[in-house]
C-alpha positions, 0 to 999 in steps of 0.5 A: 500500500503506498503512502497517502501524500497529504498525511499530515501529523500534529505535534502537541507537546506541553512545555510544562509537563513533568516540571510540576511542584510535586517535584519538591518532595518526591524526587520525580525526574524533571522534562526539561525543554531540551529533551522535550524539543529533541523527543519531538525531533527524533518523533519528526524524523522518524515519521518523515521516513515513514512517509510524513511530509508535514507537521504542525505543532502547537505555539507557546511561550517557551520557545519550544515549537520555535526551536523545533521548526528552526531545528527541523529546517536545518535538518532537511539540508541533509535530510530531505526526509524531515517534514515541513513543520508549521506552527498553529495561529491561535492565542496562548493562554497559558494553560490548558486551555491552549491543548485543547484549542491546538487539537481541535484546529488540527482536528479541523484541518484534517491531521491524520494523527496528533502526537502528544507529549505530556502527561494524563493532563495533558492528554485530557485536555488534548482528548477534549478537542481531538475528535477522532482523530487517533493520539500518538501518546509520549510519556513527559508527565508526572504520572503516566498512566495514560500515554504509553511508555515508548521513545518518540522514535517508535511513535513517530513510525507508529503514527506514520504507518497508521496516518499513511495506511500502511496500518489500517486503523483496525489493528493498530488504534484503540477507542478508549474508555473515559469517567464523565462528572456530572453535577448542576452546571458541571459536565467534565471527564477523566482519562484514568480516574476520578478521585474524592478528596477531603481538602475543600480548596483546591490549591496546588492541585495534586493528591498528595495525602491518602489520608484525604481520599474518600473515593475512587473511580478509575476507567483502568488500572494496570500493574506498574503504573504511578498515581491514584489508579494504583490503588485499584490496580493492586486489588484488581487489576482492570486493562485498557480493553476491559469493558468495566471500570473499578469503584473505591470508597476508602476506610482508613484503617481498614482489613484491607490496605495496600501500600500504592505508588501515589506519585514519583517517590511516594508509597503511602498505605491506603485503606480500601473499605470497598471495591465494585466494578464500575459499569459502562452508562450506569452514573454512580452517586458521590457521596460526599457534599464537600471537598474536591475532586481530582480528575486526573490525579489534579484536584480542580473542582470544588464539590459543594459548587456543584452537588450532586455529584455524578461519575459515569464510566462510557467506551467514548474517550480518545481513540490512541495509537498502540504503537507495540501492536502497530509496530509488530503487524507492520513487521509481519505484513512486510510494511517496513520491507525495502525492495 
């Protein structure tokens, strides 16, 4: 199968992933925007000698995306392979509003596939904007349940086997689930989990206390991951393709506990009074009227603003590039095979 000649792939890479105040007690490694520019590089000249002869990346305030395009012109004078890169016209916020507005003018202008460097945050917010268009997911963050654990070298011939056709879409992208929270005047989603905090404000943001915890909702939760979903992993692990979510009410002090990875450097003992599987379009009651919920693990609403509260696990989050499964049928089906 020849390449389409108007692949084209977007580039989201989030300048502050991994860079986090969670930094300062839990000895978590540090993304700095040196490596963040050269992952995208090695994404860009990968993908460009799989058949991709443009790319646009998302603008910002670092200079990031700057430094690449400079980078990748240069390159193409002894790589003719390297695409083009574009920056996006869009005004910065500085948040992640920015994410979510990048994915949706890629999505508009017809990408075949979008690369995303960040955490579950980041990925979150890019989930909000990029319809159907299939992530390619680059582990930057502080937790990373969510994107996949490969160098961008291997996501970049991923994302370019699938957005060519040498992968049909079939065997190589995954729909994955997602936990939507609804309350009066609230309607969000979460990636991986969705947890119930006692803190009422929600300051820094992160989970950092599992004393705190009073809930838990997770979409999947695999052994070896960092973060909330953890918990849950430990008592029983749930995949990515699993059709069922899990559900957690925590009883510190309790028979059962477990000794979970909350973030980088952090093991803390977390009592589970409950654990029940959590079924797709069936909204499960929050119990609590105060305090606040993370999504994500980032704790951003204030539950008293917004109850009842509502979670509802369904099958119609962001479909992902699984790059292992891609990687390997292109392998057996002689797609990487000169001559």
């Amino acid at each position: 199968m020849n390449p389409t000649p108007a692949a084209c792939l977007g580039i989201i890479a989030n300048p502050s992933s991994g860079r986090d105040l969670r930094r300062l007690f839990s000895w978590g490694s540090t993304f700095s925007i040196a490596e963040k520019i050269n992952a995208v590089l090695r994404l860009l000249s990968s993908a460009g000698a799989l058949g991709i002869q443009e790319a646009w990346l998302m603008p910002d305030t670092s200079g990031l995306a700057r430094e690449v395009q400079t980078r990748a012109q240069q390159a193409r004078l002894r790589q003719p392979s390297m695409p083009e890169v574009r920056l996006l016209e869009m005004a910065l916020t500085d948040s992640a509003r920015d994410s979510t507005l990048a994915a949706a003018l890629m999505a508009e202008r017809g990408m075949s596939a979008i690369a995303v460097l960040g955490g579950d945050g980041t990925h979150r917010a890019v989930a909000r904007g990029c319809g159907e268009v299939p992530l390619a997911t680059l582990s930057t963050g502080t937790n990373n349940a969510f994107p996949e654990r490969f160098d961008a070298t291997l996501a970049g011939m991923a994302a370019a086997l699938v957005a060519t056709g040498r992968v049909c879409e079939d065997v190589g992208v995954r729909r994955n689930k997602r936990l939507l929270v609804r309350g009066p005047g609230l309607e969000d989603m979460a990636l991986v989990d969705v947890a119930v905090s006692r803190q009422d404000a929600t300051g820094a943001g992160a989970v950092d206390c599992a004393q705190d915890l009073q809930e838990l909702f997770v979409s999947f939760c695999e052994p070896g991951v960092i973060g909330l979903a953890s918990i849950a992993a430990l008592l029983e692990p749930t995949g990515r393709d699993c059709t069922h979510g899990l559900h957690l009410r925590m009883a510190p002090g309790a028979p059962c506990s477990v000794h979970a990875s909350l973030m980088p450097g952090m093991v803390a003992e977390v009592g589970v009074g409950s654990l029940a599987r959590l079924q797709p379009g069936a909204p499960v009651a929050i119990a609590a009227t105060r305090g606040t919920l993370a999504l994500d693990g980032e704790r951003s609403i204030e539950i008293a603003a917004h109850a009842p509260l509502t979670v509802t696990l369904d099958g119609k989050g962001p479909r992902t590039v699984m790059v292992e499964a891609v990687l390997r049928h292109a392998a057996v089906a002689n797609r990487l095979h000169l001559g």
